[in-house]
Backbone bond lengths (Angstrom), bond angles and torsions (degrees), N, CA, C in turn:
res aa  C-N    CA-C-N  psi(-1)  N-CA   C-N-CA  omega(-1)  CA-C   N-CA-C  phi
1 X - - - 1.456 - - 1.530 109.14 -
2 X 1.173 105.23 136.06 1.839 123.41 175.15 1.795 100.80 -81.08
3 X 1.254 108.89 118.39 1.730 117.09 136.46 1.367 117.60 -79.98
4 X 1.782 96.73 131.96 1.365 111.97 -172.61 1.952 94.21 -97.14
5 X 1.694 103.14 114.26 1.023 83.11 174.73 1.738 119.98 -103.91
6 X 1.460 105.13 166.68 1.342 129.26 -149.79 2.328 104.13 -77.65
7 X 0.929 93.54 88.52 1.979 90.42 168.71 1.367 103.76 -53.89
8 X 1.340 102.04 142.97 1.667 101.75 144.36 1.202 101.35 -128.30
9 X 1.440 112.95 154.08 1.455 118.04 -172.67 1.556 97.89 -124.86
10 X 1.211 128.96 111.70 1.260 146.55 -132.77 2.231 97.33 -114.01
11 X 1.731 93.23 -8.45 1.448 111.53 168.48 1.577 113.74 -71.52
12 X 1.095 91.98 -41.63 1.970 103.86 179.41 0.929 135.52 -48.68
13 X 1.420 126.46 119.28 1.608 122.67 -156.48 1.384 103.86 -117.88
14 X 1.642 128.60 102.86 1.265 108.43 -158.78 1.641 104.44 -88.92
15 X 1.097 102.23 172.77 1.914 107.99 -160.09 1.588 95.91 -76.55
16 X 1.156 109.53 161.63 1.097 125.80 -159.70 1.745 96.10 -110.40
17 X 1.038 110.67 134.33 1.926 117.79 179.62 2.237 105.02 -77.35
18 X 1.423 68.27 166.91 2.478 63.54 174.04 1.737 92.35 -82.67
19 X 0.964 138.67 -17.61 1.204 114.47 -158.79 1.456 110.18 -99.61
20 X 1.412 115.10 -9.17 1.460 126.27 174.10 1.547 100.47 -88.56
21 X 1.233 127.20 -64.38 1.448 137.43 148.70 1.636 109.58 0.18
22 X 1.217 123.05 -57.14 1.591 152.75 179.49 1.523 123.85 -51.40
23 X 1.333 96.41 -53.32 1.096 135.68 -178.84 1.626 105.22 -81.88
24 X 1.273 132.30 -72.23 1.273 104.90 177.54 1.580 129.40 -96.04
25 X 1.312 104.27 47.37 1.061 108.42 -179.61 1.754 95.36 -106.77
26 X 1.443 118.59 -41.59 1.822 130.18 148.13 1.176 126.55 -6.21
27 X 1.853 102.13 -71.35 1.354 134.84 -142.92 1.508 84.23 -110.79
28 X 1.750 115.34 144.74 1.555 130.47 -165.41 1.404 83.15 -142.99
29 X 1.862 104.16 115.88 1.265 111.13 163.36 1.406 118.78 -106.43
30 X 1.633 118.93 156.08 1.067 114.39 -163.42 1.928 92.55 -127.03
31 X 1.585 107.17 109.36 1.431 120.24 177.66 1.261 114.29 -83.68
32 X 1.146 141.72 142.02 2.078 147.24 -171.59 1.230 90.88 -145.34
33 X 1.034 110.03 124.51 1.809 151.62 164.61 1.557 98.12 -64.26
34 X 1.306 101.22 102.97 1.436 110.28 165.35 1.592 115.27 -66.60
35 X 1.221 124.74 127.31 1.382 140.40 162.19 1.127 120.82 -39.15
36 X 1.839 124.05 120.18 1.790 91.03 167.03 1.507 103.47 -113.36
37 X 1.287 86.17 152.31 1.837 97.77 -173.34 1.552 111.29 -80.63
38 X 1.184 94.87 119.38 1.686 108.10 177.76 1.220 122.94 -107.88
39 X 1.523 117.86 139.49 1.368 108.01 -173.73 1.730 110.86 -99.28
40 X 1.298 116.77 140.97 0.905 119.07 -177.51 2.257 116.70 -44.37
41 X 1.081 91.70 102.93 1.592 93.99 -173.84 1.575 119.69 -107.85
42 X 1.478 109.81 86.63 1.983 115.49 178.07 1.378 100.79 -3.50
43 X 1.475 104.81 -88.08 1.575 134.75 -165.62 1.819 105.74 -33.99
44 X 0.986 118.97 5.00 1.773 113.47 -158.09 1.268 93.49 -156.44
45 X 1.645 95.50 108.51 1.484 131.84 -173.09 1.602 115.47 -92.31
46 X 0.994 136.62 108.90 1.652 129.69 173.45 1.308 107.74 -120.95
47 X 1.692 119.04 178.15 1.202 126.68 172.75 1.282 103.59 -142.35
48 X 1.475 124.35 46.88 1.411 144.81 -176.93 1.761 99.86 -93.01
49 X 0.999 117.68 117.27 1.247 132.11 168.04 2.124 111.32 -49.69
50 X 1.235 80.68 -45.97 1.482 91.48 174.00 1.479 124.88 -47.55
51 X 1.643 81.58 -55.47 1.495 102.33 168.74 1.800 127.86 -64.47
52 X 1.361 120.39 -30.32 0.882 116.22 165.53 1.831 124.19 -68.28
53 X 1.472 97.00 -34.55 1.411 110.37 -175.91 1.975 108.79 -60.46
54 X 1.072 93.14 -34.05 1.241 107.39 172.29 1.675 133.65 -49.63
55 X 1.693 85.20 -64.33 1.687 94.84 168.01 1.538 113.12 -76.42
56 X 1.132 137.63 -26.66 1.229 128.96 172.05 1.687 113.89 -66.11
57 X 1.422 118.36 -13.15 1.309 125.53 162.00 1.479 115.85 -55.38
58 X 1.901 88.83 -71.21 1.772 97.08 172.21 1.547 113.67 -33.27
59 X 1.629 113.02 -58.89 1.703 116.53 -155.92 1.387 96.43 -50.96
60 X 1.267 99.21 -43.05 1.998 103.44 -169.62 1.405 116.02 -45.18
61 X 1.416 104.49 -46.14 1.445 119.60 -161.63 1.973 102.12 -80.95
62 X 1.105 96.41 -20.31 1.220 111.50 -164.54 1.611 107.22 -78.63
63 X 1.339 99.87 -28.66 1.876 122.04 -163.76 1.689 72.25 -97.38
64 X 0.619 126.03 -61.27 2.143 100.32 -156.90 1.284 117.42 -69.84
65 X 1.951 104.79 -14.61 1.754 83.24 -175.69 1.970 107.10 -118.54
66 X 1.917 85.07 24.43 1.664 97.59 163.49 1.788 100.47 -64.95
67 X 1.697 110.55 -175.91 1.063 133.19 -163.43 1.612 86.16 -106.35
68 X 1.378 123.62 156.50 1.481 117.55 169.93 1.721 103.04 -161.15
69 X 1.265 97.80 117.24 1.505 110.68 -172.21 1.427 116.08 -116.59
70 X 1.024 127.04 123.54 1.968 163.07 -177.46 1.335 105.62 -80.30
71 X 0.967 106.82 151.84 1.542 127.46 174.57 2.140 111.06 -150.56
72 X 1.448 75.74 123.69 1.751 85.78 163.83 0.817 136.93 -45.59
73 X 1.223 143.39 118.52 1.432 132.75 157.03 1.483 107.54 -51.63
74 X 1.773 126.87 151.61 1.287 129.61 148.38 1.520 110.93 -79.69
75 X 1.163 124.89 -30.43 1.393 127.57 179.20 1.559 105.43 67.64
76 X 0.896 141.18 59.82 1.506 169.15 -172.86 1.639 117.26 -143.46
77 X 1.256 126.25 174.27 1.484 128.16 -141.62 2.337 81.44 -134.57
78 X 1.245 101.98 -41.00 0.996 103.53 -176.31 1.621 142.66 -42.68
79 X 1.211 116.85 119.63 1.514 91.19 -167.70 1.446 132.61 -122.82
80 X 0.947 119.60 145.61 2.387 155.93 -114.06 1.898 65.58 -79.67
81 X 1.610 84.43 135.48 1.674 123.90 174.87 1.452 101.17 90.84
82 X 1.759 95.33 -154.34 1.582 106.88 -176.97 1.322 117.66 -52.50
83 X 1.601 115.51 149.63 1.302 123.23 166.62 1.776 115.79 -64.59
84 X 1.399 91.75 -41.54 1.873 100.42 -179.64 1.316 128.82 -97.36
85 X 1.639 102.24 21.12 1.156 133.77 165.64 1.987 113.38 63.88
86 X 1.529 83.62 16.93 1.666 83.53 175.03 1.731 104.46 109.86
87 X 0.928 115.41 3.44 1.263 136.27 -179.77 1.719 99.96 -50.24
88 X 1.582 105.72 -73.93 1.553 86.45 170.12 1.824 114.26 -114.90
89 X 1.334 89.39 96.24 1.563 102.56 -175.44 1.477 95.23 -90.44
90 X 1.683 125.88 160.24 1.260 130.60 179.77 1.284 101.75 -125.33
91 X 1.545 91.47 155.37 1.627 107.01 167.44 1.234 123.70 -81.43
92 X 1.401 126.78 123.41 0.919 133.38 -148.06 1.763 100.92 -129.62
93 X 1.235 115.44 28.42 1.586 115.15 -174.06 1.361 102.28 -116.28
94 X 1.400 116.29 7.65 1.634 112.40 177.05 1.877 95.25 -91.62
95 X 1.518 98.57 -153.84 1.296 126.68 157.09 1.173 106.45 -55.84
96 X 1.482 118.49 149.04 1.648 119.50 161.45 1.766 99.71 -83.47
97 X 1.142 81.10 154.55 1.778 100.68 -168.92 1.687 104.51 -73.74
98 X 1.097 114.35 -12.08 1.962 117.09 171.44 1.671 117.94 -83.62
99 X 1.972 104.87 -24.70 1.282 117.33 -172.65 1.107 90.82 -135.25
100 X 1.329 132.17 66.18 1.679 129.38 129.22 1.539 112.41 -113.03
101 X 1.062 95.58 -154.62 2.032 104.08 -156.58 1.402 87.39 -78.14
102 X 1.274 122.93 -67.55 1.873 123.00 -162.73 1.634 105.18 -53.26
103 X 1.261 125.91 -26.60 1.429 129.08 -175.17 1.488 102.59 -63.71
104 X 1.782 96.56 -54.68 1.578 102.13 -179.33 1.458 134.79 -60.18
105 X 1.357 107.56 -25.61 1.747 116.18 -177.28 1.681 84.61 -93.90
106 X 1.188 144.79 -21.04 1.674 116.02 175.01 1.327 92.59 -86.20
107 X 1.349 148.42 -65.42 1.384 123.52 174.40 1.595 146.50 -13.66
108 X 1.976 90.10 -38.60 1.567 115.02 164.70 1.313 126.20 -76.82
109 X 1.411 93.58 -26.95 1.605 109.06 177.95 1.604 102.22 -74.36
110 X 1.327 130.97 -77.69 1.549 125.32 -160.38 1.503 88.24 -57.41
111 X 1.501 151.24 -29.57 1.506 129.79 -166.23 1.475 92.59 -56.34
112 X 1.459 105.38 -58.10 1.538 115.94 -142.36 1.914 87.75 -65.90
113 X 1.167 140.92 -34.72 1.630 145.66 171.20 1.388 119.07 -41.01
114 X 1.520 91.71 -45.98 1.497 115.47 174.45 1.639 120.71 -72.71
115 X 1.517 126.70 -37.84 0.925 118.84 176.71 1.877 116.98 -111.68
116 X 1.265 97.53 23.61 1.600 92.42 -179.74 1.414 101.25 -93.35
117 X 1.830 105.16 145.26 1.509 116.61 -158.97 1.223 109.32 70.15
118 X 0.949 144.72 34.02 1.485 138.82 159.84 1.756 102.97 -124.69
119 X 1.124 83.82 171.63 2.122 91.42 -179.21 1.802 90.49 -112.19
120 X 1.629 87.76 154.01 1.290 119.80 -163.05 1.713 100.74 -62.48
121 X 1.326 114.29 133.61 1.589 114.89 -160.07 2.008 90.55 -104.12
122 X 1.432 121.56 -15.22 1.029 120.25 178.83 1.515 104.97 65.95
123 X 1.554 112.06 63.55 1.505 109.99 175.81 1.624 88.69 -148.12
124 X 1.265 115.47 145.66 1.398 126.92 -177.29 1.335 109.88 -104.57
125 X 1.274 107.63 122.97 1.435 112.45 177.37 1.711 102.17 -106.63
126 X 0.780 141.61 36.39 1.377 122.47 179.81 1.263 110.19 115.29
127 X 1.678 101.92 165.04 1.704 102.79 174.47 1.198 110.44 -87.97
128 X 1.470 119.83 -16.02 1.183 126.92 -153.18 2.124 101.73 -98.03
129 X 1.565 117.50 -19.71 1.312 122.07 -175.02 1.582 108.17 -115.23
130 X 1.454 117.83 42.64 1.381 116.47 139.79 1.470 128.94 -28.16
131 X 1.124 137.57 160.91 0.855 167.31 171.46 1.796 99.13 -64.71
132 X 1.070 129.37 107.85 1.518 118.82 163.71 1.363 122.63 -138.39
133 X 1.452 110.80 135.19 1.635 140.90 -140.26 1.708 71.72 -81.30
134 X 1.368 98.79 -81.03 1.340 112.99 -135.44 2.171 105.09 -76.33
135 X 1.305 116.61 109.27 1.453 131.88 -156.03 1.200 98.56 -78.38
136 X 1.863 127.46 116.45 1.489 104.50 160.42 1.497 127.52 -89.63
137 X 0.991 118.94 167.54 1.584 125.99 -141.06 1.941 98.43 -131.14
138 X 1.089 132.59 115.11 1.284 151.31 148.88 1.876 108.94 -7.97
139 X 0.895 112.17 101.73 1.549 125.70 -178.25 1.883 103.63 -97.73
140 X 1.811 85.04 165.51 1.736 85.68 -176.43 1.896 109.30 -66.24
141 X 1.519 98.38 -25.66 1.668 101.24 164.62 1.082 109.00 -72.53
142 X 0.929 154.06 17.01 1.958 145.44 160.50 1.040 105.58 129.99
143 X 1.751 101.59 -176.61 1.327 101.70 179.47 1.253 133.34 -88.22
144 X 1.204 119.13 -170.25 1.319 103.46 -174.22 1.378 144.53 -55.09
145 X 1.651 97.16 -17.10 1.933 120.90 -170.33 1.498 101.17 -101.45
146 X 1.515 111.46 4.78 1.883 94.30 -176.33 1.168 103.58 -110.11
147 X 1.339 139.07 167.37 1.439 143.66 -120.45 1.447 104.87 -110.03
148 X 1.593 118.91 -21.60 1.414 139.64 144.45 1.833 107.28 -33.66
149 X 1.040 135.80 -56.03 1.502 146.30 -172.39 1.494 102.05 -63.30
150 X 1.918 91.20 -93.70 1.363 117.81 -155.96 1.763 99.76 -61.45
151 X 1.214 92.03 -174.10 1.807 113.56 167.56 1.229 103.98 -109.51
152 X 1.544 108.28 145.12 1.123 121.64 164.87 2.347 102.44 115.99
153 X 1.332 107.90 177.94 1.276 102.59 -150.57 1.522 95.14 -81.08
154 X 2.058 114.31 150.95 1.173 84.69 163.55 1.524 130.94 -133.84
155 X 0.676 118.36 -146.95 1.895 111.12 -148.51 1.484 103.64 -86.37
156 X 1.539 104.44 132.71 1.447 117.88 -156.21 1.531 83.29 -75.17
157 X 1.936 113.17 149.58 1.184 104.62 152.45 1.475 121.02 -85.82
158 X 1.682 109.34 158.45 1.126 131.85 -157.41 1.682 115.35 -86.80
159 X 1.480 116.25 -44.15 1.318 130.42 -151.06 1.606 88.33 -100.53
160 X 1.538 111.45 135.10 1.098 130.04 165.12 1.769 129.04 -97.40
161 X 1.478 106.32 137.46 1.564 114.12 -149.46 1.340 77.24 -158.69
162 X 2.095 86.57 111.12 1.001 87.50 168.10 1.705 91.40 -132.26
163 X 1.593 133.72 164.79 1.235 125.88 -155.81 1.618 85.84 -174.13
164 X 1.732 95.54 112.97 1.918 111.30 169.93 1.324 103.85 -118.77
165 X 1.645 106.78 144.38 1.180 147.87 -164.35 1.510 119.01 -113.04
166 X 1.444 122.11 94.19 1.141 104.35 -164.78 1.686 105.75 -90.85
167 X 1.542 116.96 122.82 1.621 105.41 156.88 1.448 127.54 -101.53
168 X 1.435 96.26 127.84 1.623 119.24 -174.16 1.651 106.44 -80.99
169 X 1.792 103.86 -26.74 1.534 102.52 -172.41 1.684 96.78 -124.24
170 X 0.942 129.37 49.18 1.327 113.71 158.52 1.587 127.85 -27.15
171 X 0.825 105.06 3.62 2.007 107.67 -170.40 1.956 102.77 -98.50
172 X 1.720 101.16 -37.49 1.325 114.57 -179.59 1.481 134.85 -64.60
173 X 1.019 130.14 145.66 1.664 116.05 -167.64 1.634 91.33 -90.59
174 X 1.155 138.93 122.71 1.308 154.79 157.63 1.282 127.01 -46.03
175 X 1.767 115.59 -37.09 1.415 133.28 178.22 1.371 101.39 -80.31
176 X 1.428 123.64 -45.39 1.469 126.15 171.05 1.605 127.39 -57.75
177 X 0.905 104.87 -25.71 1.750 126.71 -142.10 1.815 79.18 -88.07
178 X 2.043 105.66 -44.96 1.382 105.34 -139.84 1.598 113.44 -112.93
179 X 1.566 91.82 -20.06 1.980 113.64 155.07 0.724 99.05 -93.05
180 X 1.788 135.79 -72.36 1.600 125.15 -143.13 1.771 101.19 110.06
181 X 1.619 111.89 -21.78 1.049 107.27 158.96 1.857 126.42 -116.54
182 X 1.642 126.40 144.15 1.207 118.35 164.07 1.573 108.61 -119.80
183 X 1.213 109.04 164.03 1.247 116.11 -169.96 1.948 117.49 -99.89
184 X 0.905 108.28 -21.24 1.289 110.08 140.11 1.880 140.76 -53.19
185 X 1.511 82.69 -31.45 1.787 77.50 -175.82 0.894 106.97 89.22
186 X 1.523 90.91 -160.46 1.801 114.51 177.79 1.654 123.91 -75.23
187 X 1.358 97.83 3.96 1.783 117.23 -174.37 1.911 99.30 -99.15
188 X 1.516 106.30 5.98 1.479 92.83 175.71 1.326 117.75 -81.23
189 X 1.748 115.61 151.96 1.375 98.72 -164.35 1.580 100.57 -110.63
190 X 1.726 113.66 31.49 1.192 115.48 -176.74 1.956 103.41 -118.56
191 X 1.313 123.87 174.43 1.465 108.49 -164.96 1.347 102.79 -101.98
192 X 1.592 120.18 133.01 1.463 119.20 171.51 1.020 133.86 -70.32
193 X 1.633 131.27 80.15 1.395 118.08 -155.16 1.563 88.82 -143.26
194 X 1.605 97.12 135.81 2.055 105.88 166.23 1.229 103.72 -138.02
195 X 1.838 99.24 62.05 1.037 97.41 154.55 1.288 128.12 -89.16
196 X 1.608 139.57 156.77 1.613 137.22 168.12 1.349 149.53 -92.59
197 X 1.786 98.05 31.46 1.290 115.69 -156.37 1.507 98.86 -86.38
198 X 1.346 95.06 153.88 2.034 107.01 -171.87 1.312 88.78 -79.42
199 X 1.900 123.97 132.80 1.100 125.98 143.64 1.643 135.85 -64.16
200 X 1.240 114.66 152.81 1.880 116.41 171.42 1.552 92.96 -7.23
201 X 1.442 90.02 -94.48 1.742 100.10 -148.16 1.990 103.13 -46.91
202 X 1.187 136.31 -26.70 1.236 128.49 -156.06 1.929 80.16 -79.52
203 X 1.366 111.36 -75.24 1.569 98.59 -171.43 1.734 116.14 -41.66
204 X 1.278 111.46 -34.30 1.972 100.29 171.67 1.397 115.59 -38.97
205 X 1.937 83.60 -49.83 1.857 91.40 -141.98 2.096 88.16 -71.88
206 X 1.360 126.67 -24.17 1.662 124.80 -172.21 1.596 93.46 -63.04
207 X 1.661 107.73 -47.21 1.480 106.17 -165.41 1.685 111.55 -54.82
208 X 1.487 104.94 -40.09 1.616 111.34 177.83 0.842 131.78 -74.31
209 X 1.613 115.18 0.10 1.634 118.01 171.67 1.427 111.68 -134.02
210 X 1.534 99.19 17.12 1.553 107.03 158.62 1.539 103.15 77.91
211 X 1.370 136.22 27.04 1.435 131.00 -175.24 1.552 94.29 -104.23
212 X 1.290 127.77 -37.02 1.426 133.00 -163.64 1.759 105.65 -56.26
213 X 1.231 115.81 130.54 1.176 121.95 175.37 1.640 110.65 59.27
214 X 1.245 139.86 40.99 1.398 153.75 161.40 1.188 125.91 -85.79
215 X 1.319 115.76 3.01 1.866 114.54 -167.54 1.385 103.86 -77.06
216 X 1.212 139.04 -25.61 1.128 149.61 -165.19 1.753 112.02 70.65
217 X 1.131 114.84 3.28 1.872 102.23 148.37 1.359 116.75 -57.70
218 X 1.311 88.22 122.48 2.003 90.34 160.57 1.391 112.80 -89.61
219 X 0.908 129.86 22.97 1.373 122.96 -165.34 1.992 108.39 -105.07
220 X 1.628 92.88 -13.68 1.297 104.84 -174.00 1.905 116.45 -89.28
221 X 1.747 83.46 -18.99 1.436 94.65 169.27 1.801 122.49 -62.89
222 X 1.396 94.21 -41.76 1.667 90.65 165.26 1.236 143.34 -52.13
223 X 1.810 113.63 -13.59 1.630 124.42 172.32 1.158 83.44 -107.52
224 X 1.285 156.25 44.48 1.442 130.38 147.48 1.361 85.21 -106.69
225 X 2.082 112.38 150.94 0.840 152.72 169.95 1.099 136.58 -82.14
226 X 1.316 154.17 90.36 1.559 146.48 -173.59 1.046 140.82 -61.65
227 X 1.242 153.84 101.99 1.502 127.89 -178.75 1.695 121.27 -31.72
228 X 1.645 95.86 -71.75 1.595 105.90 172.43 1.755 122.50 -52.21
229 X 1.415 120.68 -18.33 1.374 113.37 172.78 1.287 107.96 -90.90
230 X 1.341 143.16 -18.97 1.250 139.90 153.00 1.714 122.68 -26.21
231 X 1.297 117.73 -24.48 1.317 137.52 -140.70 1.380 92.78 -121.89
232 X 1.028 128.54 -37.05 1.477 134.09 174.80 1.201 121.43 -80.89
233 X 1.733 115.35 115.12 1.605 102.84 158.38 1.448 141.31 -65.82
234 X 1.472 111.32 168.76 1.701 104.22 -168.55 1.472 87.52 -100.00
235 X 1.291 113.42 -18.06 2.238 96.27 -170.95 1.649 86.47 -140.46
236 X 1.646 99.25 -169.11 0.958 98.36 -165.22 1.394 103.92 -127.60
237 X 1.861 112.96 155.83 1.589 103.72 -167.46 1.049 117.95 -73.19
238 X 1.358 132.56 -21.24 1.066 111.66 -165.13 1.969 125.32 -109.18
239 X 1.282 94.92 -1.24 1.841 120.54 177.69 1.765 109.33 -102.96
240 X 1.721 96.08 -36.69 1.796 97.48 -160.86 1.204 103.95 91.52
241 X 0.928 142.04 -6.87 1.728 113.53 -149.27 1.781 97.49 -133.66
242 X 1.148 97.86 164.64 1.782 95.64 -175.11 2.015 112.10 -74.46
243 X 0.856 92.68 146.51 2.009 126.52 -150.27 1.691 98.22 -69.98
244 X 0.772 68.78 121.58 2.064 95.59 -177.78 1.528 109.64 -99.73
245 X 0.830 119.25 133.64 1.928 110.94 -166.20 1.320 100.53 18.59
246 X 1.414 123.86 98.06 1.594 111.31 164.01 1.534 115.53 -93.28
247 X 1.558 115.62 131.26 1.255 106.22 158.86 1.648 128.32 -117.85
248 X 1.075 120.40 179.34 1.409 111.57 -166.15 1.429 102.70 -130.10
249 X 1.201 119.46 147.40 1.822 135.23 179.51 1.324 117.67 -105.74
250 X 1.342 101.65 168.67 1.543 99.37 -168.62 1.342 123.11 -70.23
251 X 1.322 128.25 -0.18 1.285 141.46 157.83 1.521 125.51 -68.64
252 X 1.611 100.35 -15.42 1.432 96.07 -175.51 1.766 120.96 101.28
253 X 1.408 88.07 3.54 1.757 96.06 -162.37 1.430 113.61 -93.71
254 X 1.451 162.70 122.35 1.291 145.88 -158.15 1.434 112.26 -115.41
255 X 1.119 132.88 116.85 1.739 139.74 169.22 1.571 120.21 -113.23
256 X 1.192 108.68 165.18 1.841 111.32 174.43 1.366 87.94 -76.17
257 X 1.603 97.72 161.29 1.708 107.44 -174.27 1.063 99.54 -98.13
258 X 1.434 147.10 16.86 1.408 126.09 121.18 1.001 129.94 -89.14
259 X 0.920 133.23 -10.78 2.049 134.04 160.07 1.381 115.54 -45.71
260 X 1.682 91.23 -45.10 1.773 103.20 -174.76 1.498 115.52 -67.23
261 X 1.462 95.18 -46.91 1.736 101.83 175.71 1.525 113.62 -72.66
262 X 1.411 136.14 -38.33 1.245 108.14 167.08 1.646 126.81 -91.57
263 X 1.559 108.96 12.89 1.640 99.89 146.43 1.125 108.67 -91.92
264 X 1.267 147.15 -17.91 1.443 153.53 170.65 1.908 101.76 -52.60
265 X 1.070 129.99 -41.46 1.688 114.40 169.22 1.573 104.95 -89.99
266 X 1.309 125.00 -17.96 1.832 112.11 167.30 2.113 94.84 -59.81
267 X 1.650 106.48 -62.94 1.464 89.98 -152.10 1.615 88.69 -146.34
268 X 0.878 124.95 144.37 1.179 132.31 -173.86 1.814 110.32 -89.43
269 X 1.072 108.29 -21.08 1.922 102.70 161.47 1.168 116.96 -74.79
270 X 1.536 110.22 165.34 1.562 118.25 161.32 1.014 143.28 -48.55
271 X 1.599 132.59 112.25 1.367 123.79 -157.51 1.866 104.31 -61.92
272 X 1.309 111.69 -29.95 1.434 106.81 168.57 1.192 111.94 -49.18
273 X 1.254 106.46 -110.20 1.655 150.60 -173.45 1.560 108.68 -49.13
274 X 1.336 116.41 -22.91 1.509 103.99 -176.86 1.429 123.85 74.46
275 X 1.206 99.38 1.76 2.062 111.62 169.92 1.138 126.84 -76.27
276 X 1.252 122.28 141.92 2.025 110.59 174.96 1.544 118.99 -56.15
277 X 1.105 110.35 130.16 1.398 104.45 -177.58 1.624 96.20 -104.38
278 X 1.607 119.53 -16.56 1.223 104.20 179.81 1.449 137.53 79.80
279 X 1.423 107.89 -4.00 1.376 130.91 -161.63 2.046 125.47 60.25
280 X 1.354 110.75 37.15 1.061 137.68 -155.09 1.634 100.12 -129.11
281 X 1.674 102.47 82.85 1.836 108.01 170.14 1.674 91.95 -126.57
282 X 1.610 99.07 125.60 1.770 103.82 168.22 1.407 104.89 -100.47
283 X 0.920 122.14 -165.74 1.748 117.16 -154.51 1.410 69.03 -121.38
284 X 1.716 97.33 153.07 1.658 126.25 -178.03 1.217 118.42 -85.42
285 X 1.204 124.10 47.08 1.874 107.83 -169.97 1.577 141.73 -72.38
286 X 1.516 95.33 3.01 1.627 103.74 157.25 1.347 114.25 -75.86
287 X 1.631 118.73 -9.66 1.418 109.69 -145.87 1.262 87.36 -118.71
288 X 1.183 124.38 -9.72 1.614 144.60 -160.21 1.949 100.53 -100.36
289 X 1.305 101.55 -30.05 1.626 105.69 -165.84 1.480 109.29 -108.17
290 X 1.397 94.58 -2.40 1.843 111.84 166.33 1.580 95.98 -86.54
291 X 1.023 97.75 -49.55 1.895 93.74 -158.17 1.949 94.38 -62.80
292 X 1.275 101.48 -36.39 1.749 86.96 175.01 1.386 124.29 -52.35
293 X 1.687 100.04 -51.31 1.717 107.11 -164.94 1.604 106.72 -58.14
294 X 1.697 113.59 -34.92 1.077 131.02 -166.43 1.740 105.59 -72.32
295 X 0.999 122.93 -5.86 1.717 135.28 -157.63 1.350 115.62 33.36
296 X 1.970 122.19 52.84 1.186 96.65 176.48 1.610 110.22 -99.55
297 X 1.268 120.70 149.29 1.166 135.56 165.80 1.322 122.23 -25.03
298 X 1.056 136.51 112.15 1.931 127.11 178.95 1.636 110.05 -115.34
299 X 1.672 108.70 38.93 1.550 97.91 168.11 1.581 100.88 -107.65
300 X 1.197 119.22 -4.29 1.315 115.95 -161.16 2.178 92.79 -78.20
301 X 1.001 129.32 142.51 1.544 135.55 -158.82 2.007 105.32 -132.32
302 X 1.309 84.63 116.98 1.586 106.28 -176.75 1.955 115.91 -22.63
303 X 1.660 92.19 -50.10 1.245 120.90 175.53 1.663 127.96 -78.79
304 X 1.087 115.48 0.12 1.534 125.50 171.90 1.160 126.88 -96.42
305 X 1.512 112.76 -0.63 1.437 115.25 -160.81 1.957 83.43 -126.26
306 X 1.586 113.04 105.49 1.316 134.02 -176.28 1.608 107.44 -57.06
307 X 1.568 112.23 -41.40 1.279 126.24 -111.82 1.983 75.16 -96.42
């Protein structure tokens, strides 16, 4: 015998009666969307607000039950590392100075201090802390543990020194300049000179900080040079002789004010230059306030001197 088996068709909507019909048409239900729980997944990108609101939950939760570690203030002005700012920093790319060679033979040394006169305890210290007969002894090169003595390499120095030299005269022999002797001789191909004259930049740099010319000798003022006294004569062209009322023309030219006036009725130009002067001499008073500072005499007269 065959069993007929039973379908259900899970499509089927069975009819609804009036009195159920009735009934929820009354009654107001209120349906809520169950949540599904998602696990936070890298790989799976959204732009769901929801979703963001979400992970910024996690981070939160995530930030309070992290670890979170403080630090003191010293409350001091002072500031973190060296005092001398590295001033004497060491090199530190050799051997350390506890495990190089000189560390090791003084190590060998106080053993061997320590156990001389005693009997052999039969304990091995190393290959390097034998037993040794023969004692080394402190030389005029050092002592016994520095690399001068013993055998073997010796200990790099540590402290860095470094020291620049600026040359302004590279051309000068330096050994000459600074003994008086070079060892080359006369075959040097640099120049022998000790002399002590201030270069350019040294007189700038006095002028720029106001040291240049401060000694208070006046006497040094007399070899300094002027621009504007360059320009001025000491006599006059047309006598020779030093300037008696001098005045000066519009050319720039300076005479005693009688030289000027009696070439002034020969010719009315410049006895220099040959320009109109026009009858136009103003009195010289730069040249007038030199001859004071200078103390020269102004009785001596253009016209008294025959010769």
């Amino acid at each position: 015998m065959f069993k007929k088996r039973k379908i259900v068709n899970n499509a089927t909507r069975k009819r609804q009666t009036e009195g159920q019909n009735d009934s929820s048409e009354d009654e107001t239900m209120v349906v809520k969307k169950e949540k599904k729980i998602e696990g936070s997944n890298p790989l799976r990108q959204s732009t769901s607000a929801k979703r963001k609101g979400r992970k910024e939950a996690s981070d939160t939760s995530d930030e309070d039950s992290s670890v979170m570690v403080s630090y003191k203030s010293k409350k001091s002005s002072e500031i973190e590392g060296p005092s001398d700012q590295g001033a004497t920093a060491v090199l530190e790319t050799e051997t350390e100075v506890s495990k190089d060679a000189q560390a090791i033979f003084e190590k060998a040394q106080r053993i061997n201090e320590e156990l001389e006169g005693k009997e052999d305890d039969k304990i091995y210290r190393g290959l390097n802390n034998y037993a040794q007969y023969y004692k080394k002894k402190d030389t005029a090169a050092g002592n016994a543990s520095s690399g001068m003595v013993r055998k073997g390499p010796i200990r790099a120095p540590a402290n860095l020194r470094a020291t620049v030299r600026w040359d302004y005269q590279p051309d000068i022999c330096k050994d000459y300049k600074e003994t008086g002797f070079c060892g080359f001789g006369d075959s040097c191909k640099f120049l022998h000179d000790r002399s002590d004259y201030k270069l350019g930049w040294q007189l700038e740099r006095e002028a720029a900080t106001g040291e240049y010319n401060n000694s208070g000798d006046e006497d040094d003022k007399k070899y300094e040079i002027d621009s504007d006294e360059d320009s001025l004569p000491f006599k006059c062209f047309i006598c020779r002789n030093t300037f008696t009322d001098p005045v000066v023309t519009k050319c720039k030219h300076y005479f005693c004010e009688k030289c000027a006036l009696d070439h002034y009725k020969k010719s009315t130009r410049c006895f220099i230059c040959n320009v109109q002067t026009t009858g136009v001499f103003n009195p010289a008073k730069e040249l007038t306030s030199r001859m004071k500072s200078e103390g020269q005499g102004e009785d001596e007269c253009c016209g008294d001197d025959d010769t």
